[in-house]
N, C-alpha and C positions, 0 to 999 in steps of 0.2 A: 526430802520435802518435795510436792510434787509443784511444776512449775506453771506461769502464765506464758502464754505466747501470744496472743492477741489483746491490745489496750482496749481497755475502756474507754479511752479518747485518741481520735486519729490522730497519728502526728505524733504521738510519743513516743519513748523506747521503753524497756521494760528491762530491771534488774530482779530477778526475783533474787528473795531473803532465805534463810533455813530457821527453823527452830528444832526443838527436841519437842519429844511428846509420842502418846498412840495415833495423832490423829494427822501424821506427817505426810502417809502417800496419799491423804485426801484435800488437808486445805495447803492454802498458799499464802503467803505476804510478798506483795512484792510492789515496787514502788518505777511508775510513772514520771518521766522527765522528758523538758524540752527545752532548748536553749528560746527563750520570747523575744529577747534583745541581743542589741548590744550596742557600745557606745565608742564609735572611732577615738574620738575627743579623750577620755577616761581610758580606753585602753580594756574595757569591761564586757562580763557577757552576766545577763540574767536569767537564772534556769527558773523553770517553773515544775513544782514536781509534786506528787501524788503518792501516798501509801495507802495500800489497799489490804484487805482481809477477804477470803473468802472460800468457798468450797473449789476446788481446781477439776477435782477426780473423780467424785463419787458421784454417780447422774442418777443414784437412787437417792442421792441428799443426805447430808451431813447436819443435824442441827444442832446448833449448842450454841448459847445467849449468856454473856453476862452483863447486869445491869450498870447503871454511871452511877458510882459510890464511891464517891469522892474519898472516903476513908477507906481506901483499899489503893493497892499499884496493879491491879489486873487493867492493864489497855495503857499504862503510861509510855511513853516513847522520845525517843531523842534523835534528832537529824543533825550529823555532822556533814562539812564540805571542807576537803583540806584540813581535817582533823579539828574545825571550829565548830563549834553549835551554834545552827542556823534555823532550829526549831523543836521547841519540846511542846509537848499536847498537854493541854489544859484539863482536858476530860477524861473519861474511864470508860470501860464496859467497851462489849464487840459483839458479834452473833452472825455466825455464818447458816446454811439450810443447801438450796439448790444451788446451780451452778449459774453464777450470775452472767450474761452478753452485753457487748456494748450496747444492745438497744433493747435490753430487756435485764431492768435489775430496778432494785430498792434498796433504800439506803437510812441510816439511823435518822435522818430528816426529816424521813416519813416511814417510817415504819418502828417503834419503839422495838427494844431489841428483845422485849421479851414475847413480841409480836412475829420474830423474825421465820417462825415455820411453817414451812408449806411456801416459803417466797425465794424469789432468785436474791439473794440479801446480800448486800455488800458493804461490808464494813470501811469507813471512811478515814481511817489514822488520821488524816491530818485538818481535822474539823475545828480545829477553834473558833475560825466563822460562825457565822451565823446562820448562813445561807449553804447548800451543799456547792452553789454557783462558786464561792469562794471558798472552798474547800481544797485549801491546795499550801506549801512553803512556796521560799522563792530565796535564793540565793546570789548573789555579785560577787561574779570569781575576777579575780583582777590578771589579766594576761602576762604574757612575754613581751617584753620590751619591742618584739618584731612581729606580734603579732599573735602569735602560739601562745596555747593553755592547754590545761588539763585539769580537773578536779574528779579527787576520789570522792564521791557519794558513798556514806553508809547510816545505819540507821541501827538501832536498839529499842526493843519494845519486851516490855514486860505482860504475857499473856497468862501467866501461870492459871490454870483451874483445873484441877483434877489433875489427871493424867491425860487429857487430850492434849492439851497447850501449853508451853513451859516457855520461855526465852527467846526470841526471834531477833536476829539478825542480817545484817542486809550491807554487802559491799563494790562495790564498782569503781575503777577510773575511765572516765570518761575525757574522748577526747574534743577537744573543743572547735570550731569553725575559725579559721584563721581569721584574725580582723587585720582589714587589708589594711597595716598603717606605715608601711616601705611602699612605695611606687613602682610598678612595676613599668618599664618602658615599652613602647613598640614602636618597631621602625619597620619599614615597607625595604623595597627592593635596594641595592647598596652597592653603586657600582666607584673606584676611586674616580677619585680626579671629578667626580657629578655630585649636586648639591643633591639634599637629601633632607628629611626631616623626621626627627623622633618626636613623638607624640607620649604625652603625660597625661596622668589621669589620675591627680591626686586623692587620696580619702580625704583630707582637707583642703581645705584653698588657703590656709597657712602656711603650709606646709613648701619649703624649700629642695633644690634637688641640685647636686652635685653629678655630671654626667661624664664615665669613664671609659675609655677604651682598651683590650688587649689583643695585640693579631698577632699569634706566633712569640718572637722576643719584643715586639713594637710592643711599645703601650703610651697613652698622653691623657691628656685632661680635655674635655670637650665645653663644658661651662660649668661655671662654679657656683652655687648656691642660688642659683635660679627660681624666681618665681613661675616664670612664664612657663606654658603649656605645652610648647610650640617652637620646639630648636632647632635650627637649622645645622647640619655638619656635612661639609665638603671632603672627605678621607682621602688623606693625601695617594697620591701612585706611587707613591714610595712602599706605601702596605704592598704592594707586588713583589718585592725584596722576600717576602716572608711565606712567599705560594710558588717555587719555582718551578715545579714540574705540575702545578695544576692551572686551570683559569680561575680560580675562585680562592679567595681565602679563608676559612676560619676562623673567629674569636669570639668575643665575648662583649658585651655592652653592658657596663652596669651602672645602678643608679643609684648612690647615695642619696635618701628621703633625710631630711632634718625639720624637727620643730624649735623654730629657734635658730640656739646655738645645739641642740641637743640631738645626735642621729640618734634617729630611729632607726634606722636600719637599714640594710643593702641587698636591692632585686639585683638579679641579672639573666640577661637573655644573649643567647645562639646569634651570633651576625653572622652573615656569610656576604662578602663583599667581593665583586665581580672585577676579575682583571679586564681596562676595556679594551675596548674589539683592536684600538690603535695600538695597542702594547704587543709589537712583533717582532721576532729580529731583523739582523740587519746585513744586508751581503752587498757585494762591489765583486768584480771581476777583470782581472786584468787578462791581458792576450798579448802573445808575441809568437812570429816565426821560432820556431825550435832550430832551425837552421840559421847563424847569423849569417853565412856566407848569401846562401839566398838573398835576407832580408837583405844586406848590404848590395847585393846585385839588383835588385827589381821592386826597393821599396815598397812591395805589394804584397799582398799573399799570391799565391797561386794555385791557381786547381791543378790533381794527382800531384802537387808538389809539395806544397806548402803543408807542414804537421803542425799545429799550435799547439802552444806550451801556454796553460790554461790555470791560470790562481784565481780561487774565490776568496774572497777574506768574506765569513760570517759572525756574526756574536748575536748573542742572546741578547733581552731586556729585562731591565729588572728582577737579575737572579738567575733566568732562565740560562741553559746551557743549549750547545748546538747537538742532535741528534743525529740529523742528516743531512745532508747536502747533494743533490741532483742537478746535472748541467746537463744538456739535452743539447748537443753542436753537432754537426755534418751527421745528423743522422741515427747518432748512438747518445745514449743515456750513461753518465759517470757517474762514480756515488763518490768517488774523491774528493776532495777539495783542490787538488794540486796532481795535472794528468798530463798528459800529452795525446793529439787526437791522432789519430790516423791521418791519413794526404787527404786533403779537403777535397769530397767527392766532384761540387756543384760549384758553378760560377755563379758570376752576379752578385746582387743583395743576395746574404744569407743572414738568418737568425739566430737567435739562442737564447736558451731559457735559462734561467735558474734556478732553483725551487730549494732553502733553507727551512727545515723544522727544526723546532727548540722540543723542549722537553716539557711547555706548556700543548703540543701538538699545535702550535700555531705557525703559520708558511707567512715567507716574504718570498715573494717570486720577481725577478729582476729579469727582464728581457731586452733586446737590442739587435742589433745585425752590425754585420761586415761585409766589407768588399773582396771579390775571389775573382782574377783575372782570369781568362778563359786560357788554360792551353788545351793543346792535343799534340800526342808524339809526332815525331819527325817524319814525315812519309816520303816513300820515292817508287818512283814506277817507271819502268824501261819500258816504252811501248814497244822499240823497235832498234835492230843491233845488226847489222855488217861490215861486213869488207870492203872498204873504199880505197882511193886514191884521195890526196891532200885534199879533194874540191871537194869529199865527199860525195862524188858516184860511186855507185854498183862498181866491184870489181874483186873478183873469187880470189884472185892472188893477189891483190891490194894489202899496203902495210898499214892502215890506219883503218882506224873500227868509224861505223856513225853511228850514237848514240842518239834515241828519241826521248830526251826524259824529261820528266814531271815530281818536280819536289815541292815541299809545302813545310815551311816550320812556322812556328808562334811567334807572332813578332814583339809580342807583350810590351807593348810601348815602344818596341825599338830598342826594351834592352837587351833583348835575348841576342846569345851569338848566333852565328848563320853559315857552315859550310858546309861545300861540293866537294868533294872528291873522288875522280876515277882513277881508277886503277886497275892493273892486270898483271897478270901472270901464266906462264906454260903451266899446263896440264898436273905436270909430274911437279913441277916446285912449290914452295914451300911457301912464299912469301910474296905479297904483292909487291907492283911498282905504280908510283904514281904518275899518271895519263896527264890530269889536269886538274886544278886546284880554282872554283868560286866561292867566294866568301860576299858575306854583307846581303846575300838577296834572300826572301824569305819566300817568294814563290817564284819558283824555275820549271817554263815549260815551251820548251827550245830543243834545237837538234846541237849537240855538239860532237866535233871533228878534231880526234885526238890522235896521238901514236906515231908511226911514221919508224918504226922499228918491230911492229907486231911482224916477224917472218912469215911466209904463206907457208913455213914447210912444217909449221908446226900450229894445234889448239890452243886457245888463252881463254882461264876462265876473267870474266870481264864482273867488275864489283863497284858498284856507286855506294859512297859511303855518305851518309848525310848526318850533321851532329848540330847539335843546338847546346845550349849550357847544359841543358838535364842529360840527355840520351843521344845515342848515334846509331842510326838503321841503316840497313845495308839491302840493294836489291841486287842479285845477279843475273847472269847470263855470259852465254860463252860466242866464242866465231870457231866456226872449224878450221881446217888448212883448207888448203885450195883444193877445191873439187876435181876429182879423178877418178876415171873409172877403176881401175885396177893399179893398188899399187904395193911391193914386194921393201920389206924395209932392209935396209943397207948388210942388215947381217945376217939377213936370211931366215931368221927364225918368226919375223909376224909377217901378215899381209895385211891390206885394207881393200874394203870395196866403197866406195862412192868420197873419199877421204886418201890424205896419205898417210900412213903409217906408221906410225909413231911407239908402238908397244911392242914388245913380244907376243903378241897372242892377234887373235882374228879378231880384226875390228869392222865395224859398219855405220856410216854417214850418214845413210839413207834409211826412211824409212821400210821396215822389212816385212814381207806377208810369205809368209811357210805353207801351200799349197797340201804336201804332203806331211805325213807322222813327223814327229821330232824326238830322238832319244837322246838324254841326257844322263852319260856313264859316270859320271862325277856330278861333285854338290852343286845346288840352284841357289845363287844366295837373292833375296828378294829385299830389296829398301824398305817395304813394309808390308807387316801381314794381318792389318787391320781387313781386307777382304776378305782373307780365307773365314776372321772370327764376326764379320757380317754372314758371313755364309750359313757356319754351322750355329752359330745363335745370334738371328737377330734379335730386335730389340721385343722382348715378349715371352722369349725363349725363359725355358726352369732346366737349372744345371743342378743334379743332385752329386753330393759326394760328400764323403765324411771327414773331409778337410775342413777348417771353420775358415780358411783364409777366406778373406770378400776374395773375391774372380776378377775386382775392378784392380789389384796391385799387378796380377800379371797379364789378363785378358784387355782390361782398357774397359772403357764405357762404363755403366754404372747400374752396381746390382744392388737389391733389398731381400734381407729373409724373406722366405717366404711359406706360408702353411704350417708356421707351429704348431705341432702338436695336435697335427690334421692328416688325412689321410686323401691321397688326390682321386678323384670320382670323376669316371667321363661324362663332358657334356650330354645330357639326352633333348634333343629338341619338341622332346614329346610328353615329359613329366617337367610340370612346371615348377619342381622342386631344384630339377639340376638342369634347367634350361639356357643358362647364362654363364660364362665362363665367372670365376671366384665366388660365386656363391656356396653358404656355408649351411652347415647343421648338423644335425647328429648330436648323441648324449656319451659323456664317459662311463658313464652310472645309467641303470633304469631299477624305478620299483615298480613293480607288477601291481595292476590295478585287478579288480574282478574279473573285467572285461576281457585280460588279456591271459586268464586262465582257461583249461579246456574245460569242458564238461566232466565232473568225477562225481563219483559218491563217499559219505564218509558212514563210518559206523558208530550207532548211539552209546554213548558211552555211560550216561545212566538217565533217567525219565522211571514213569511209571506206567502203566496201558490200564486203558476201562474198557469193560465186557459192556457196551450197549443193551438194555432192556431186546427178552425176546420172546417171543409167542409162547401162549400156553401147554405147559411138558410136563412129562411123569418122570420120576427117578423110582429105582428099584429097591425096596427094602432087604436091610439083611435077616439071613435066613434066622431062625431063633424060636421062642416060645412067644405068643400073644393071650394078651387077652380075649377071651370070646365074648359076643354078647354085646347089649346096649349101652352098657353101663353104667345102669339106672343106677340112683342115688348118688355117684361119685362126682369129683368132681373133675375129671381128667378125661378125656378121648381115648375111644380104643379104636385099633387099626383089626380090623375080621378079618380069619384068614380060611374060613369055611373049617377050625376046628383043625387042620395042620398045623404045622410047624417047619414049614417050607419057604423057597424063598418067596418074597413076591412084590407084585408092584402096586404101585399108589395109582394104576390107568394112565391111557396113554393121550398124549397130546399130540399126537403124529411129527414129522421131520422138520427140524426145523435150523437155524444157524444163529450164532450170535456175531457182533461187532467188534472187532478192540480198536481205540484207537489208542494210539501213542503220544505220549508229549514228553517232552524234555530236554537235553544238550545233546550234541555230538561230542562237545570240548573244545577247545581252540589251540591252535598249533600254528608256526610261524610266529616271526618278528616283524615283517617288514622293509628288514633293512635292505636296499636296494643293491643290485649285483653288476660286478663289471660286465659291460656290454663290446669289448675289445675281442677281435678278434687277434689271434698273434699276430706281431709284428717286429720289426726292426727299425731302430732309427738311423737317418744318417740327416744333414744338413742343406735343404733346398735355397737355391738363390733364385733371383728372375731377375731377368735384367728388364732395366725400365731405359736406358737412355743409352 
């Protein structure tokens, strides 16, 4: 059966029917519906609906008319809704013709049906009216208890006439406009622990509302059977238990609607309820000397002294757990909770941070300072050192030394210990003796006069020892014997010049300047050869070798790789590509552009050539028999050959050339891929010393 797709009245929907019959793929029945009401109160919706007849297909027109003969069922019909009859047709007779349009048809109102040909005619099923105006059913479907319906529309019409028309039926469910009779809530922004308000919008103002909550495992009751419009709810911080790794929680808000004692039924809506910005964790920090012995000596911290031993205690809020933990003391960043720092760089007030995240990514950051007493190590400085007599004069064979010295310790409140001591010992032994012992003074800068058994016949290295509770520094210096020009040691085997003699071997007191060559038959031992490696590489210097050792374990000073995977290129002060010492460039790889190929030719690999038009020319005919003559009456040309049978030519067009040009490929060859540009090489390991 062919169908409708555009109503006769805007705003409807359209079910089309089927029947049997010849006259199937040309008309159609099909029935108009709209829901016109509905009644919150009752629960109900009112359809209003339309059955129709008429030509669908044939736009050369279809006619066939039968008249209203009560004593016949050609046009009787029955409308069910939910399988009840909600309308049967009083009258008879139908008549379709052209194809009727919503703003161009007639109807059995006014056009009798046996009137109906040559007109856009549109049969009216459901006329009992009077008027075509009221030409329509109308049905009250009674809903769902929450709101939802459906009703199946169908219809049965008895058309029988001839073989065009036979049975027509017509089925549909239809779904229905929810009628809002649950409340649906809405609430704005939802932060706990802040008041808030859900808003109502009942389909009645009878109607009562039960308002619920569920976050996570939390759930509660927010008011019970409420008229009002307009509720306030404070959500507890406790709902934070229920969101521990986000800021925000999740759940649900519902709203039991009641008429009555009677639910209607249950909305619910998406909450999302904000942890507030207050909800952080929580961190404390304790601090002590890592040393009790320190602490117990000097009550303080102290700077290069003092290591603290550093506990955070953190926790989470509400659920949350601790993630990290950063403490930021003398300098450096911990991510432990429980450290020990290095020796507190810096005196003074000093700071510290804290910085705690949970697994909401929320920070509590705790700061504060401490006090770091100033030290600096022990220092001593011998300005000046000889041989005296007890008064401390000058005197080259004198048994007592004079000491100029300068010491300096931390008096850190007066706790710190404090001694001097000198001491000495001959050349060759082992072990010092002690000269002279000060204690309790924290700056010492004074001559002292010690000894009184240093012999002149022999050197003493001379050693101030200075010590404080932390460390003990030591400065030296020596006295020689007693000054002599030439002196022969007891057993014959050393001598001295400016000194006496004390070793086996050739010694010298004085400073000595060598005029002439110096050879040296035996080894040079030198106390340091940090000059010869200033020499051959100072600081700048590239040491290649295929060692990977750094040059800094046995050479000293301080090397960096250098020129990976580079090849080294002399400075040129005149190409401003390598005008600069470490300047870099070059490719590992090149692909050749056009530009950077020579000039060549290639050869056509296929094309076609055209001969250009050219001046007017004779070709020679072959030798053979001709016809002679005019060759009157025929209808062909003859070529005259004066009666021969020789060869000859068509006349001559004098000298002339033609053109070809060419067109088409050479082909194409190559890939592209680009080619090493390396010349050979070898590797081995560049350093440069920097420092």
């Amino acid at each position: 059966m062919a169908g409708r797709t555009t109503p006769i009245h805007s705003g409807y929907s359209i079910i089309n029917g089927s029947f049997s019959g010849t006259a199937t793929a040309k008309l159609g029945c099909w029935m108009e519906y709209k829901v016109v009401s509905q009644s919150v109160e009752n629960n109900t919706s009112t359809i209003r609906f339309y059955i129709f007849i008429a030509n669908v297909a044939a736009s050369g027109g279809y006619h066939i008319y039968c008249n209203n003969y009560d004593q016949t069922n050609r046009g009787s019909m029955t409308v069910k809704a939910n399988g009840s009859t909600v309308y049967t047709r009083q009258k008879r007779g139908f008549a379709t013709d052209l194809i009727p349009t919503a703003s161009d048809y007639t109807t059995q109102y006014e056009t009798p049906y046996g009137s109906a040909e040559g007109t856009k005619f549109l049969t009216v099923m459901t006329d009992n009216a009077d008027t075509e105006a009221a030409g329509y059913g109308t049905c009250v479907i009674q809903h769902n208890a929450d709101g939802t319906g459906s009703v199946t529309l169908s219809w049965n019409a008895d058309c029988s006439f001839a073989n065009s028309l036979k049975l027509i039926t017509g089925s549909a469910t239809v779904t229905l406009p929810t009628i809002p009779r649950a409340t649906t809530p809405s609430v704005g922004t939802l932060t706990m622990g802040s008041q808030s308000t859900i808003t109502l919008s009942p389909a009645s103002s009878s109607f009562t509302h039960t308002l619920r909550y569920q976050v996570g495992s939390a759930s509660g009751t927010i008011v019970s059977k409420t008229s009002s419009t307009s509720v306030s709810w404070r959500p507890s911080v406790t709902l934070a238990n229920q969101a521990p790794n986000s800021t925000t929680a999740v759940g649900t808000l519902y709203c039991d609607t009641y008429s009555g004692n009677t639910l209607i039924g249950t909305r619910s809506v998406s909450i999302t309820l904000n942890v507030p910005e207050n909800i952080v964790p929580s961190a404390s920090i304790a601090m002590q000397d890592s040393n009790p012995s320190i602490a117990g000596q000097f009550h303080a911290y102290i700077q290069n002294k003092t290591k603290l031993s550093v506990s955070v205690n953190a926790s989470g809020a509400y659920g949350s757990t601790i993630v990290s933990v950063t403490t930021t003391i003398n300098g450096t960043a911990y991510t432990e909770a429980s450290f020990t720092t290095e020796a507190l760089s810096k005196s003074g007030t000093q700071s510290y941070t804290v910085v705690v995240k949970d697994s909401r990514n929320r920070t509590r950051t705790v700061t504060g300072s401490y006090e770091v007493m100033a030290y600096k190590s022990p220092t001593v400085n011998i300005a000046s050192v000889f041989r005296c007599n007890s008064s401390g004069v000058l005197s080259h064979n004198g048994t007592y030394v004079s000491i100029r010295l300068r010491a300096n310790i931390s008096p850190l409140d007066s706790a710190n210990d404090a001694s001097i001591v000198i001491q000495s010992k001959r050349k060759n032994a082992a072990n010092y003796t002690t000269l002279r012992s000060i204690s309790g003074v924290y700056a010492f800068n004074s001559t002292v006069v010690c000894g009184g058994s240093l012999s002149s016949q022999y050197a003493y290295d001379i050693r101030v020892e200075v010590s404080d509770y932390f460390e003990t520094v030591y400065a030296y210096a020596d006295i020689t014997t007693a000054d002599t020009i030439f002196s022969i040691r007891n057993n014959g085997l050393g001598m001295a010049i400016g000194k006496i003699c004390e070793q086996d071997r050739f010694e010298v007191g004085w400073d000595a300047v060598f005029h002439e060559d110096v050879t040296f038959e035996g080894d040079v031992t030198f106390s340091s050869l940090t000059w010869l490696r200033d020499l051959i590489y100072p600081v700048g210097s590239i040491r290649m070798t295929v060692d990977p050792t750094n040059a800094t374990t046995f050479l000293g000073g301080t090397w960096e790789l250098w020129g990976e995977g580079k090849v080294p290129v002399g400075v040129d002060s005149q190409d401003r590509d390598l005008c600069d010492p470490e300047m870099t460039g070059g490719e590992k790889t090149v692909t050749l552009t056009t530009a950077n190929m020579p000039a060549h030719t290639h050869a056509l690999s296929s094309g076609t050539a055209t001969a250009a038009e050219a001046a007017a020319h004779t070709h020679q005919a072959a030798s053979g028999t001709y016809k002679v003559g005019s060759g009157s009456g025929s209808n062909y040309k003859y070529l005259t050959n004066d009666g021969t049978t020789g060869a000859a030519t068509t006349g001559s067009g004098g000298g002339h050339t033609h053109t070809v040009t060419l067109s088409g490929s050479t082909g194409s060859k190559g890939s592209g891929t680009a080619h090493s540009n390396m010349q050979p090489y070898i590797t081995c390991y560049m350093y440069k010393r920097i420092a």
